[in-house]
C-alpha positions in Angstrom: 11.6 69.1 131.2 14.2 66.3 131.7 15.1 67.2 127.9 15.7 70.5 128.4 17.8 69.6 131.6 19.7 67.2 129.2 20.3 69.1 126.2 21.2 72.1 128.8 23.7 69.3 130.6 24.7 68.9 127.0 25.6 72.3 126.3 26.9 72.6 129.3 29.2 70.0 128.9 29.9 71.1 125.2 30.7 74.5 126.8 33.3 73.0 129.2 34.7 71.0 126.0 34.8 74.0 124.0 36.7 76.3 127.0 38.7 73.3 127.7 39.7 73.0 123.7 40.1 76.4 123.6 42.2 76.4 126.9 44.4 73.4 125.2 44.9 75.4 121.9 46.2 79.0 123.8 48.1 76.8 125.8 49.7 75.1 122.8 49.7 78.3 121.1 52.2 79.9 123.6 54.4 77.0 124.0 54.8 76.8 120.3 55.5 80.7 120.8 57.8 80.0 123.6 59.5 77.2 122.2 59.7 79.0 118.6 61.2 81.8 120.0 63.7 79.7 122.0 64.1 78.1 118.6 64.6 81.5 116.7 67.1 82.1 119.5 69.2 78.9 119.3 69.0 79.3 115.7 70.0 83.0 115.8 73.0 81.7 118.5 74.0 79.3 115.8 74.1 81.8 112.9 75.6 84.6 114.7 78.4 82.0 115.5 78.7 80.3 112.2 78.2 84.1 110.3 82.1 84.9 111.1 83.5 81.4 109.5 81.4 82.4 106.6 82.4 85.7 106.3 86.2 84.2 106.5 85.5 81.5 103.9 83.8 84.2 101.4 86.9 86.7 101.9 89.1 83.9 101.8 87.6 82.9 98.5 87.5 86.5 97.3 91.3 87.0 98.1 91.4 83.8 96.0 89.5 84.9 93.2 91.3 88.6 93.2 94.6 86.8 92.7 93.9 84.5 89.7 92.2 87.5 88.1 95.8 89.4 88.8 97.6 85.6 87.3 95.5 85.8 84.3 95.8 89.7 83.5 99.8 89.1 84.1 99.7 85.4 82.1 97.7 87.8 79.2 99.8 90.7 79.2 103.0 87.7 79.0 101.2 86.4 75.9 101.0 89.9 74.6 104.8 90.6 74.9 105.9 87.1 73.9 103.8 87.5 70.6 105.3 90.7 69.7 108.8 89.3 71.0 108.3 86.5 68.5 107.1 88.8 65.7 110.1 90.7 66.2 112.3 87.5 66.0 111.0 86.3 63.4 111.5 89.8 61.4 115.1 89.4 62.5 115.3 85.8 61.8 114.4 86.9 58.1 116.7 90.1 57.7 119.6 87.8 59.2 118.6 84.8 56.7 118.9 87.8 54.1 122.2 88.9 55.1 123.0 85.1 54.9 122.0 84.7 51.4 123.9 88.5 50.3 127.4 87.1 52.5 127.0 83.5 50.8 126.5 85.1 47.5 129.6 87.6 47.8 131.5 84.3 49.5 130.9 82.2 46.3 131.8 85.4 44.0 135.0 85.9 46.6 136.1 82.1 46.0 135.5 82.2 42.3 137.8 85.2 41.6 140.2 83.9 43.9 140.0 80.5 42.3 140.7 82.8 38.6 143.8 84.5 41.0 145.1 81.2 41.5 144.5 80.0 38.4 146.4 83.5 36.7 149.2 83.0 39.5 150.0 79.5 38.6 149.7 80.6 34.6 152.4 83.1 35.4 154.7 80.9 37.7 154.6 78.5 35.2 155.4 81.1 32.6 158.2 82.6 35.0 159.3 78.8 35.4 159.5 78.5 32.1 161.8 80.6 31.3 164.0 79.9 33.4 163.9 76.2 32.7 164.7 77.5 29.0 167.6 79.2 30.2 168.5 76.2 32.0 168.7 74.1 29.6 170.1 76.6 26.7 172.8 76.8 29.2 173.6 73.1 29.5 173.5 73.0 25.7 175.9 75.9 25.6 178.2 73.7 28.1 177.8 70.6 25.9 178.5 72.8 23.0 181.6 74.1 24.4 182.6 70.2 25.8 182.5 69.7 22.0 184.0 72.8 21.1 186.9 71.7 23.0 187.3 68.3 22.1 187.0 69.1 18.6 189.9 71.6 18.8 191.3 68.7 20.9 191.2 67.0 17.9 
């Protein structure tokens, strides 16, 4: 009899240790609730406040990323037209080193015919000189001729 009284004291006693457990455990339960939902509200505070920097910094960033895409399309399109500018310069460069080669070619043909002008012009001074200078000097010999004329009729 004093068994059963013990193990019922027992079971009474685990009975109590089980409510009280299970007592402990709700209790714990809702203040983990509680204080996860106070939590989830704190950390819900903190996003909702942090959300609009975030927002900023990612349109920020966006503006950002718009314009270098703009700087490179414009930087591409500049390569574009500089390499058909320098395609066309350098076209022009050899038409204008052509032209060059025609002008120095008619320049040297130019100096060579006037060198053969000069040449022909001092050939017929000289040849207009020289008459004259044969003139000149048949005269003086006609002089010296008549000088002795005159002093052999002197005579």
């Amino acid at each position: 009899v004093t068994n059963r009284y013990s193990e019922r004291a027992q079971l009474q006693e685990l009975s109590e240790r089980f409510s009280n457990y299970i007592t402990n455990v709700k209790s714990m339960r809702d203040h983990l609730t509680k204080t996860s939902s106070i939590d989830k509200s704190r950390w819900n505070k903190h996003l909702a406040s942090k959300r609009p920097l975030y927002d900023k910094e990612i349109q920020a960033l966006r503006e950002q990323l718009d314009l270098s895409s703009r700087d490179r399309l414009r930087a591409e399109v500049s390569s574009h037209k500089n390499s058909q500018m320098a395609a066309e310069y350098q076209d022009r460069i050899i038409l204008l080193n052509m032209d060059m080669l025609k002008k120095d070619e008619e320049l040297k043909k130019l100096q060579l015919l006037l060198a053969q002008k000069d040449t022909e012009l001092q050939e017929i001074k000289t040849s207009a000189v020289s008459p004259s200078v044969q003139l000149d000097v048949v005269k003086r010999e006609l002089e010296e001729l008549q000088k002795y004329n005159l002093e052999i009729q002197k005579k």
